[in-house]
Each structure stands twice: as structure tokens, then as C-alpha cells.
C-alpha positions as CSV (number, residue, x, y, z in Angstrom):
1,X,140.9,110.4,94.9
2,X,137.2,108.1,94.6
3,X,134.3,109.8,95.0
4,X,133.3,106.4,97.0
5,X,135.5,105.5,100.1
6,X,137.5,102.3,99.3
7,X,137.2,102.4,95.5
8,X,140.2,104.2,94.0
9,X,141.0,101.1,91.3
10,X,139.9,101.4,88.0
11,X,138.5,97.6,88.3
12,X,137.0,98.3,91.3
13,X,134.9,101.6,89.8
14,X,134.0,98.9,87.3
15,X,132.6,96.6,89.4
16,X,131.0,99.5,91.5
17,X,129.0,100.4,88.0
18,X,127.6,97.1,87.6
19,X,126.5,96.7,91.0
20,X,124.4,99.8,90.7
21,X,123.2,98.9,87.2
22,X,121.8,95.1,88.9
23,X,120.3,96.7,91.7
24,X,118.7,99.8,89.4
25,X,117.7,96.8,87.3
26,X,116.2,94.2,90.0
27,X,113.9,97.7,90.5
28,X,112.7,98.4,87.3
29,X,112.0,94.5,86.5
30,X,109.8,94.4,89.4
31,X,107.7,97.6,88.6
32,X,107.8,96.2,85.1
33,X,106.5,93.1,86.2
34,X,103.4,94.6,88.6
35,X,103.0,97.0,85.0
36,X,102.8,93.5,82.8
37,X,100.3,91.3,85.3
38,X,98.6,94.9,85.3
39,X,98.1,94.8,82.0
40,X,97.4,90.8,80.7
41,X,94.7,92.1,83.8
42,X,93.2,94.9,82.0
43,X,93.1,92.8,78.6
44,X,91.1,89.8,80.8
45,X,88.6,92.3,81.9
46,X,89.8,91.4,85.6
47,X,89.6,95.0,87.2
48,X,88.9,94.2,90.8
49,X,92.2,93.6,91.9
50,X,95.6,94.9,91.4
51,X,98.8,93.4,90.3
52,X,100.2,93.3,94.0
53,X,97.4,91.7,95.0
54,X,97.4,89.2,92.1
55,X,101.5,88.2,93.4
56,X,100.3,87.5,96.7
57,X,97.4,84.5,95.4
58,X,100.2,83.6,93.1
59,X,102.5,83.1,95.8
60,X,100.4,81.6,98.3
61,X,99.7,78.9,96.1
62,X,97.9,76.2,98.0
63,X,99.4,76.9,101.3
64,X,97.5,78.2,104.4
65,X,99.8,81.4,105.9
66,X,99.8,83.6,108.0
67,X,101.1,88.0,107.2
68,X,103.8,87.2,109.3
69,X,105.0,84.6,107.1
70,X,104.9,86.6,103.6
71,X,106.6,89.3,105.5
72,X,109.2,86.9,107.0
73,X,109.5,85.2,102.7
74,X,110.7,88.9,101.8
75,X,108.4,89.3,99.5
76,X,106.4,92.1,100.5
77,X,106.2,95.2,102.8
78,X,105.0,94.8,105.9
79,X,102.1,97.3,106.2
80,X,101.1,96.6,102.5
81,X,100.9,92.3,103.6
82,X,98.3,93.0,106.0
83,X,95.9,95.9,104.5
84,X,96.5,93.3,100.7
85,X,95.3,90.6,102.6
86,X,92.1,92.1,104.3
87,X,91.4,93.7,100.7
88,X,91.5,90.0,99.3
89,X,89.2,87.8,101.9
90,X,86.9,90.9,101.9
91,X,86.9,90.8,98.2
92,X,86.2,86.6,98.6
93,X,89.6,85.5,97.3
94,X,90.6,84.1,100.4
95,X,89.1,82.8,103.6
96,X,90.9,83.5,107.0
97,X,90.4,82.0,110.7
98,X,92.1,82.6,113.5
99,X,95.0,80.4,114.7
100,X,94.3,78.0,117.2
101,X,97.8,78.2,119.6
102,X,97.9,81.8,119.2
103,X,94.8,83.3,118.4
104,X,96.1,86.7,117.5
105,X,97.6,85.5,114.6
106,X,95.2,84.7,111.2
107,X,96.0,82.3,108.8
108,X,94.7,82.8,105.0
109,X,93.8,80.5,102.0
110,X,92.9,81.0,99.0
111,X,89.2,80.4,97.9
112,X,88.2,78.8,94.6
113,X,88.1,82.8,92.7
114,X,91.3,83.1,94.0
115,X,92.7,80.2,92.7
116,X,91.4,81.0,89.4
117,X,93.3,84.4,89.7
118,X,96.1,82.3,90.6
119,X,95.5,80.3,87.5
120,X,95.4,83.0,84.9
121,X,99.3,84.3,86.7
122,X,100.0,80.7,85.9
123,X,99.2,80.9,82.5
124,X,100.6,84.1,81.7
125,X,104.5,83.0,83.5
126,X,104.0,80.1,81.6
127,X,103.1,81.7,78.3
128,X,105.8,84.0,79.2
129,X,108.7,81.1,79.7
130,X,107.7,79.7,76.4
131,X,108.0,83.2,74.8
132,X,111.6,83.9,76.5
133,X,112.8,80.2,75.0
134,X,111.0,80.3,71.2
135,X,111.9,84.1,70.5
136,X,115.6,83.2,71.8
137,X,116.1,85.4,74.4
138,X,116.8,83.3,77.0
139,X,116.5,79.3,77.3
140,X,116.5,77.6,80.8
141,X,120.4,77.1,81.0
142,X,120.1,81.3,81.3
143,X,117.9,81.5,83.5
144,X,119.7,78.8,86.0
145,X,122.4,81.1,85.6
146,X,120.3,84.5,86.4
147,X,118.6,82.6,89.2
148,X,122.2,81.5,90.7
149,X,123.4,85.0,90.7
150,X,120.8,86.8,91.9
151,X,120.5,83.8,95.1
152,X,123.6,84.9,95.6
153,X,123.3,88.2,96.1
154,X,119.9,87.8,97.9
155,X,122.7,85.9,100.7
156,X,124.7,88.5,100.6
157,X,122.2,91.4,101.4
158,X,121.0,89.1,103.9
159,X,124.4,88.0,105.4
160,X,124.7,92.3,105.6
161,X,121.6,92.8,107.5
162,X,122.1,90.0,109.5
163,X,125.9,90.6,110.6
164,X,127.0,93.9,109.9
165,X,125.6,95.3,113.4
């Protein structure tokens, strides 16, 4: 008898296993990630920020948003969007104003030192791509492939939040 309702089948204990190694995985490669931005930080002398902080410049790019929106991309929590963001235009890396249709709601931007933090993410990904390609680990047939599979499970988990109530 499974330990796991509905997986009694030798496949399906297999497939169970690698499920839990992707999602252990997806885990550790984002606190691996905040520990690498945290780190190419520390080498640039760049102290006043952290590496959460740093994604969410990154991320906003050149668009104007509002908390509400990062929340709504998936991309944060939703407590840690709004306290990140006050951090940030207090620190000067972005400038806020108030919406005009619905004034409780403030929309953000980032401000020419933000953009340079946004910049030096940039060039790090970027050195990073070329690494992943010239040491062979992964070219960008590989990562079409990892992207594909992991949109596809993103669909799913959504589909399940979405649907399963």
C-alpha cells in the first residue's frame, strides 16, 4: 500500500520523486540566485540594497507599475512588494506618484540610480548566459527547453489554484 493516496505504481512513485526533486530545486535556485546577485553586490561595493530589492529594479525595467501589479506578475510576496518598494523610492531608486483614476493606488519608476542597479543585474545575467554557453553547460536550445517545461508547470499550478475550488 503507497504511503501517498493514488500512487501505488512503481512509475508513478517515479514520477512522484521527480516532481519533488523540481519543486525542491525551483527553491534552492531561487535562494541561490538572491545568494549570487548578493554576492556580484558585495564584490561591486553596492551595500545599500539587497538582492530582493535589486530583482524588483530589474524587473520593472522601464515600465511605470503599480505593487498590485508585481504582486498580480507572481513574482513576489505581497507584504514584501510594498515595504521593497517604499525602501527603494526612499532610498532614491525610484520615484512614485499617485494614480490619477484611483488615487489610492501609487505607481513607481525607476530613477536614473536605479537604472544603473538595473544595469549592473544586466550585465551580470548577461555575463552569466555567456558563461552557461562557453563552459558548455547549457546552450540556448537547453534553456528553450527548461523554459518550456517549467511554463508549463507554472500553467498547471495556476490551472490548480484557479480550478480546483
Amino acid at each position: 500500500m503507497s504511503v501517498h493516496p493514488g500512487i501505488g505504481e512503481k512509475a508513478d512513485q517515479s514520477v512522484m520523486s521527480s516532481y519533488l526533486d523540481v519543486m525542491s530545486l525551483v527553491e534552492r535556485l531561487h535562494r541561490l540566485l538572491l545568494d549570487v546577485i548578493k554576492d556580484e553586490f558585495e564584490r561591486l561595493g553596492i551595500i545599500e540594497i539587497n538582492a530582493v530589492q535589486a530583482l524588483l529594479l530589474f524587473n520593472i525595467g522601464d515600465n511605470e507599475v503599480t505593487a498590485g501589479e508585481l504582486k498580480s506578475r507572481g513574482y513576489y510576496q505581497g507584504s514584501n512588494v510594498s515595504y521593497n518598494l517604499k525602501k527603494l523610492v526612499e532610498m532614491g531608486f525610484m520615484d512614485h506618484q499617485r494614480c490619477q483614476i484611483d488615487r489610492r493606488s501609487v505607481r513607481v519608476k525607476l530613477t536614473e540610480k536605479g537604472r544603473d542597479i538595473r544595469a549592473t543585474m544586466q550585465d551580470l545575467f548577461a555575463r552569466h548566459a555567456d558563461g552557461l554557453e562557453s563552459h558548455g553547460v547549457m546552450g540556448a536550445d537547453g534553456m528553450a527547453q527548461i523554459n518550456t517545461s517549467l511554463r508549463r508547470v507554472e500553467r498547471y499550478w495556476s490551472d490548480q489554484i484557479r480550478y480546483i475550488y
